[in-house]
C-alpha positions as CSV (number, residue, x, y, z in Angstrom):
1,X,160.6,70.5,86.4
2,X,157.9,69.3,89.1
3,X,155.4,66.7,88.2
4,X,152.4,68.1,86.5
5,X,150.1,65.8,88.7
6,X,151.4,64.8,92.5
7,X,149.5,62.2,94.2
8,X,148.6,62.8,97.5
9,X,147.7,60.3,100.4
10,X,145.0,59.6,103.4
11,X,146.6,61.6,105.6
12,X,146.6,65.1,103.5
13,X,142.8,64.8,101.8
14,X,141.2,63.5,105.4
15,X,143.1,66.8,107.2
16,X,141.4,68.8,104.6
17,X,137.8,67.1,104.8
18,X,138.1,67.7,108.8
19,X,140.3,71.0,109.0
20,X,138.7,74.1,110.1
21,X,136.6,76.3,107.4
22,X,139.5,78.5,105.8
23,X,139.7,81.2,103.3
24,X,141.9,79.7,101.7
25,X,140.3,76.3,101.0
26,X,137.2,75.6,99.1
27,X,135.3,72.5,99.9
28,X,133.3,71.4,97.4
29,X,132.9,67.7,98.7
30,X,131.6,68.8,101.6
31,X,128.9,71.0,100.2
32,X,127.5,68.4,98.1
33,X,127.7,65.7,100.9
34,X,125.4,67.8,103.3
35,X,123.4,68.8,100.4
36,X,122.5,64.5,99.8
37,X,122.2,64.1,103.3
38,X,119.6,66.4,103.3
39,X,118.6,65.4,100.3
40,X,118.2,68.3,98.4
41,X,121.0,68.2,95.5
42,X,122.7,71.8,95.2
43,X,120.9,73.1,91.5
44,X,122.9,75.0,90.5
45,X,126.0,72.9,90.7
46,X,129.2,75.2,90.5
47,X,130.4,73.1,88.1
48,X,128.7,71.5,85.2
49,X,131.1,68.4,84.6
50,X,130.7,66.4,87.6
51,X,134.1,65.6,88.5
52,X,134.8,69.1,89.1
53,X,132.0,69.0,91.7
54,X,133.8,66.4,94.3
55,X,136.8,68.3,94.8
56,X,139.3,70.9,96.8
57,X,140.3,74.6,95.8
58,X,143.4,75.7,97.7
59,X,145.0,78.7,97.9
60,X,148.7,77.4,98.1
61,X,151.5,80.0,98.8
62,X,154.3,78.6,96.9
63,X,157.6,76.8,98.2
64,X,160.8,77.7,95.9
65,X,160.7,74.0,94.1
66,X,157.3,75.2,93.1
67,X,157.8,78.1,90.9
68,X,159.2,76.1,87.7
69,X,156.1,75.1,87.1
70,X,154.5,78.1,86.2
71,X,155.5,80.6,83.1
72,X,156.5,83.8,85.2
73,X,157.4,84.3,88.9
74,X,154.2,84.3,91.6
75,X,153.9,84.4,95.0
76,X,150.8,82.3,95.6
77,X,148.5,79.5,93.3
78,X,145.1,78.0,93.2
79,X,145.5,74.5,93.8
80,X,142.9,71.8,92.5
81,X,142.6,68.5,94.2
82,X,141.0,66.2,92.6
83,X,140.5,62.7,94.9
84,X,140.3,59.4,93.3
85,X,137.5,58.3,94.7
86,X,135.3,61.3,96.8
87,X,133.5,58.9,99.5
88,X,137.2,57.1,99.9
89,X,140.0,59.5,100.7
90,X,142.1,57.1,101.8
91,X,142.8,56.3,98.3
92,X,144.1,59.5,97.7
93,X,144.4,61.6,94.4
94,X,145.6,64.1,92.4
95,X,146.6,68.1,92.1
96,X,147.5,70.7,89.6
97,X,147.8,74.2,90.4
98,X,145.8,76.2,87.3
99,X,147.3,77.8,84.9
100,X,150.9,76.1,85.4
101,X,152.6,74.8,82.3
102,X,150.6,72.5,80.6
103,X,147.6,73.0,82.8
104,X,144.9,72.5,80.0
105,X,146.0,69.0,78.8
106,X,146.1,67.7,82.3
107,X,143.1,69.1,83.1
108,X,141.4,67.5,79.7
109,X,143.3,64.1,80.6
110,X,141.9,64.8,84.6
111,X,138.0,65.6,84.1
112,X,137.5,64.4,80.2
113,X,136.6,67.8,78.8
114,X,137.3,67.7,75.2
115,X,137.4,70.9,74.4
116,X,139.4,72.8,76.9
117,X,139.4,76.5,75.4
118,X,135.7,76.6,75.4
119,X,135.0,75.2,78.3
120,X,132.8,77.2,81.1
121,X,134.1,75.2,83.6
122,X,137.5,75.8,82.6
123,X,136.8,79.5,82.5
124,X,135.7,79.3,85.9
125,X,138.6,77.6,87.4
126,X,140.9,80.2,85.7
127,X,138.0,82.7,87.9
128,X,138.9,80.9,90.7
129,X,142.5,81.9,90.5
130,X,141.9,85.4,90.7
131,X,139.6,85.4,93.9
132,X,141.5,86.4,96.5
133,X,139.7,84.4,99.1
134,X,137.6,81.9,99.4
135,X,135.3,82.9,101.9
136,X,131.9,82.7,101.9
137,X,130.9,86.3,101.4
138,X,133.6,87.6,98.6
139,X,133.0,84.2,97.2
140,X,129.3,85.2,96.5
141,X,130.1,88.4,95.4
142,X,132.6,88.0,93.0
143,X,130.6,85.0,91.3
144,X,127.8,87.5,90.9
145,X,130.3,89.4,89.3
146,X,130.9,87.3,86.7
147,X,127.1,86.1,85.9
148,X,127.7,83.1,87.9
149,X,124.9,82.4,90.6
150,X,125.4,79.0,92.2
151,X,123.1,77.5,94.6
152,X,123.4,79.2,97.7
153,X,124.3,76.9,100.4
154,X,127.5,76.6,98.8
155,X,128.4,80.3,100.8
156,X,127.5,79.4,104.2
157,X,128.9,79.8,107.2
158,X,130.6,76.9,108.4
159,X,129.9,75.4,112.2
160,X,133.7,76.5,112.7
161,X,133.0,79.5,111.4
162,X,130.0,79.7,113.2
163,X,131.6,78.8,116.5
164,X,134.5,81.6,116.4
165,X,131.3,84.3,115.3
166,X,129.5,83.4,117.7
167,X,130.2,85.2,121.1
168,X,131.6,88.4,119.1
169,X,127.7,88.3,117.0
170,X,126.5,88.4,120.0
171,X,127.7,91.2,121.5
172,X,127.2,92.9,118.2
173,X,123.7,92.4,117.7
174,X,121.8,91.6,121.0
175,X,120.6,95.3,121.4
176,X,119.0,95.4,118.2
177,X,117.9,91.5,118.5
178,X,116.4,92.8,122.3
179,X,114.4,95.7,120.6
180,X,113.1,93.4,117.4
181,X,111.9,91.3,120.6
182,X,110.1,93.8,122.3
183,X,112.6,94.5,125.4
184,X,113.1,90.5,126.0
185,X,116.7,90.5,127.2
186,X,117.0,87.0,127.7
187,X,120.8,85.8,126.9
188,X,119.3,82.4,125.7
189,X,116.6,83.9,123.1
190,X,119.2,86.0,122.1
191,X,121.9,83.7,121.6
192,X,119.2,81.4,119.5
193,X,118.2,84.4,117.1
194,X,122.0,85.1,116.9
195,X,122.6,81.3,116.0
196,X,119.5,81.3,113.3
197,X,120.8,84.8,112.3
198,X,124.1,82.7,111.5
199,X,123.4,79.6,110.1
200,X,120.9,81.3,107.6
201,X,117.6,79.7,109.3
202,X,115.7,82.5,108.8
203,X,112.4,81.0,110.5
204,X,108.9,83.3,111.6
205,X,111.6,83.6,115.3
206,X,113.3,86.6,112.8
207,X,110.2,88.2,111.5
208,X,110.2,90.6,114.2
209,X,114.1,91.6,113.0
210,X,112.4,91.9,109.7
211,X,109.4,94.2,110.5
212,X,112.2,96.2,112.5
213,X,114.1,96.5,109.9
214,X,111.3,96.7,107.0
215,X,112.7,94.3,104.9
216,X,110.6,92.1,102.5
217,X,111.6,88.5,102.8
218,X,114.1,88.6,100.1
219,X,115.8,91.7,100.9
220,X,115.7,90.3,104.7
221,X,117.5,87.6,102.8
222,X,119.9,89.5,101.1
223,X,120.3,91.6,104.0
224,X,121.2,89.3,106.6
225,X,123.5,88.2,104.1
226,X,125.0,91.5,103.8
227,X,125.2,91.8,107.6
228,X,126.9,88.6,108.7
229,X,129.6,89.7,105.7
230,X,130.2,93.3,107.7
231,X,130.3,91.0,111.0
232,X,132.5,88.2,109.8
233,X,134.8,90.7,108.8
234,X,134.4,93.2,111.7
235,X,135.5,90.1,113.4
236,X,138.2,89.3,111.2
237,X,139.7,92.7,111.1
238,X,139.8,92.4,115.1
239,X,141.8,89.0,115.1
240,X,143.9,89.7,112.8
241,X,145.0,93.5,114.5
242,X,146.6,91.7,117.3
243,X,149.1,90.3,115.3
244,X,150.1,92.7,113.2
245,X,152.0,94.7,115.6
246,X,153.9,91.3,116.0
247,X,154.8,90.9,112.5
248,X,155.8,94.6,111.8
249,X,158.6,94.4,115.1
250,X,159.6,90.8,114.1
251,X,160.5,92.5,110.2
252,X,162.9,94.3,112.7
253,X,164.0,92.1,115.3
254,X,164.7,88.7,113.2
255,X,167.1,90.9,110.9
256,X,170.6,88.5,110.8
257,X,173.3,90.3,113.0
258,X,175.8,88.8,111.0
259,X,176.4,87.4,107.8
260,X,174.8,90.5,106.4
261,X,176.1,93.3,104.1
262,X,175.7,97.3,104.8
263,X,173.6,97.3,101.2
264,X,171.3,95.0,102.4
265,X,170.6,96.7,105.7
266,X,170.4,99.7,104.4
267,X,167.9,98.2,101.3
268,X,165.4,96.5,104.4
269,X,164.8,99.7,105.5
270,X,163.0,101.1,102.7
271,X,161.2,97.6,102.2
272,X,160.3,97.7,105.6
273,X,158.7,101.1,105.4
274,X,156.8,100.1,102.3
275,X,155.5,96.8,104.1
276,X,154.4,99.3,107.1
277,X,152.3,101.6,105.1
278,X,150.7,98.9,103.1
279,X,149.8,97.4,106.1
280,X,148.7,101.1,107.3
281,X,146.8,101.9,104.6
282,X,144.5,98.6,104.4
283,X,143.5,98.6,108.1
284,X,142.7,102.1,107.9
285,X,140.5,101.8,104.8
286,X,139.0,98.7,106.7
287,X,138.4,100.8,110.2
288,X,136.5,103.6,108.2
289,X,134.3,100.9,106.5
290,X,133.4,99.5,110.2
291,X,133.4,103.2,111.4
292,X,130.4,103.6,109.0
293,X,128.7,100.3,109.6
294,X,128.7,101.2,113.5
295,X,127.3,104.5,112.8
296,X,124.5,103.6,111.3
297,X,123.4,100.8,113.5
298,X,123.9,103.3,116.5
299,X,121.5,105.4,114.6
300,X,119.0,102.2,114.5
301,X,119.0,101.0,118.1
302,X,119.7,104.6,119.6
303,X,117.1,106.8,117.7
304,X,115.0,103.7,116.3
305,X,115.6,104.8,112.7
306,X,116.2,102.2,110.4
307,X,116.0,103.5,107.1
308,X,119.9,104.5,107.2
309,X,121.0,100.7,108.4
310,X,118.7,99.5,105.8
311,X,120.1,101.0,103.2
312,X,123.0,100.3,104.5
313,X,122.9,96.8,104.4
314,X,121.3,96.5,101.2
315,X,124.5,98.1,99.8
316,X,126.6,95.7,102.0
317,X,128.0,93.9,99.4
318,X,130.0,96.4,97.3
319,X,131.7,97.5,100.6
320,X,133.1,94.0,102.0
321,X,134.0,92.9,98.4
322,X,137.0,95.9,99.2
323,X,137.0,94.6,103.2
324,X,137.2,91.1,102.2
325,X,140.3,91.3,99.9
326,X,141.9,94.2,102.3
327,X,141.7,92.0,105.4
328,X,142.4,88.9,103.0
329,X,145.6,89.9,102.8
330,X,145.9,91.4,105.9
331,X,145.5,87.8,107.3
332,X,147.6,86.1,104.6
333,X,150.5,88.0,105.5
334,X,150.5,87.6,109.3
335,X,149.9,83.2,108.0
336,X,152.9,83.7,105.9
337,X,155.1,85.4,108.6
338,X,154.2,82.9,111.6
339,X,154.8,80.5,109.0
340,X,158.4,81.5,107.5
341,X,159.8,83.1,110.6
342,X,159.4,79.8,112.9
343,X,162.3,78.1,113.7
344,X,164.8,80.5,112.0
345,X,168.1,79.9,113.4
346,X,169.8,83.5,114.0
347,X,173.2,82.4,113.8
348,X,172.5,80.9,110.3
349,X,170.0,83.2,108.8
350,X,171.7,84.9,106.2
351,X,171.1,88.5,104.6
352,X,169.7,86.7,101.7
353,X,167.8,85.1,103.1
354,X,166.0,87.9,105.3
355,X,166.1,89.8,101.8
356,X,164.1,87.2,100.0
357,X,162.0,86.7,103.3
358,X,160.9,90.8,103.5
359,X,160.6,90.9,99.8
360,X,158.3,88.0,99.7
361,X,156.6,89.6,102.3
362,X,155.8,92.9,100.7
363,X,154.7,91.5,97.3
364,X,152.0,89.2,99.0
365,X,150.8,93.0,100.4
366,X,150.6,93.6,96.6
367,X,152.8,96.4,96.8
């Protein structure tokens, strides 16, 4: 069986404290290093024991010497990293994937909770497991979900995040910005709204948006909030469309032409149908969710009426919670293909192991 705790070098925990924003990865050192820069300590503190609060949440797709460690077969884990020493990397640390075999005395023996069954903390890393994603907006969400309501900065955008956003935001958004402006259609006061818009500084430059909008100040809040989550994955969903036409003919294409049975061939077929309509059915519930989001901001900026985008966005929430996970996996599975189908040699890829691969393929699709 694999080691219960693997230590892990300079190299990994530095890649991760420098890597781009991911869904899959959950920062928490960072979050509370910008919060003491600036000092202003994050209250509430996602965690109550502080260890808990200086580390990495990953979600881990796992490799075939993985799956031992856990009681029944599983595609994909939540990973906790927990570094020796949070302002020194280089000296490493230590993971666990939650709820593997034995996971609550190593996590007793890791953070010094005593009692591990009634732990809140402990509840919440089991939580953890179940989110699909770890981005900022179903993050939020699905904490609210379950009575948790961390400090807030803990779901921005990040400047990666930001950077990617920001072109596509502001093409999204600058006729409504220009009309909240009076008819100013200068690109640079624009792009500075759009740039406020996204980092959260929500400043007396955005009050304008606000009267447009007739918001009070906290539902502007929540609002905005609700908006960047329809964007980010408006944008999302457009990213990750390119590629799945790519993965759907590589099912086909990468297929051994040898060293494969009749059965098999004839079994990828329906496996390859199934993975097809999965993939169907989640961009098309995704494209009617945008489809409704762009109809009711052409009904703001074309016939200046906002109480339908208002409402709209007030309600934001409970539709990218189903947008999030949908395009979650959406972009999981196109990572897991790119990932697994580089470098196959055809001459020695098996049936087997094209079987596995498909199957693998359609379970992460949950189907």
């Amino acid at each position: 069986m694999a080691k219960s705790f693997s230590e892990r070098g300079m190299r990994s925990l530095a890649s991760l404290m420098t890597a781009k924003s991911s869904s899959r990865v959950l920062n928490l050192i960072r979050a509370h290093d910008a919060a003491e820069k600036a000092k202003v300590p994050l209250h509430p503190t996602l965690f109550t024991t502080p260890v808990l609060n200086k580390t990495f949440v990953i979600k881990h797709r796992l490799r075939a010497n993985e799956q031992d460690v856990f009681p029944s077969r599983r595609l994909t884990a939540t990973k906790l990293i927990i570094p020796i020493d949070p302002a020194n990397l280089g000296v490493g640390g230590k993971s666990v994937f939650i709820g593997q075999v034995n996971f609550e005395p190593i996590i007793a023996e890791a953070t010094g909770i005593r009692d591990v069954e009634a732990s809140p903390d402990v509840k919440l890393l089991r939580e953890l497991d179940k989110i699909p994603s770890f981005d900022p907006f179903l993050f939020k969400e699905w904490m609210a979900k379950i009575g948790r309501n961390p400090d807030d900065r803990y779901f921005e955008l990040t400047p990666s995040m930001i950077a990617g956003m920001e072109e596509f935001v502001f093409q999204e958004i600058s006729m409504l910005v220009s009309i909240s402006l009076s008819g100013v259609e200068s690109n640079q006061a624009v792009l500075r709204l759009v740039r406020k818009m996204l980092a959260s500084n929500y400043d007396d430059d955005l009050a304008p948006l606000q009267m447009t909008l007739r918001m009070t100040k906290e539902q502007f809040r929540d609002g905005m909030f609700g908006w960047k989550g329809l964007l980010y994955y408006k944008w999302l969903a457009k990213k990750v469309e390119g590629d799945l036409p790519g993965l759907l003919s590589g099912i086909v294409s990468i297929r051994p032409k040898r060293n494969i049975t009749p059965d098999q061939i004839e079994g990828s077929y329906g496996v390859i149908r199934t993975i097809g309509a999965k993939i169907s059915d989640y961009f098309n519930t995704v494209s009617d969710r945008i489809r409704a989001y762009d109809q009711a901001y052409r009904e703001l900026t074309r016939q200046q009426n906002p109480s339908g985008f208002r409402a709209f966005l007030l309600t934001a929430p409970e539709t990218f919670i189903e947008m999030g996970e949908y395009v979650g996996m959406l972009e999981h599975s196109v990572e897991f293909w790119k990932y697994r189908s580089k470098g196959i040699e055809p001459l020695r890829f098996t049936g087997d192991e094209y079987v596995d691969l498909i199957l693998d393929l359609r379970e992460g699709l949950g189907a």
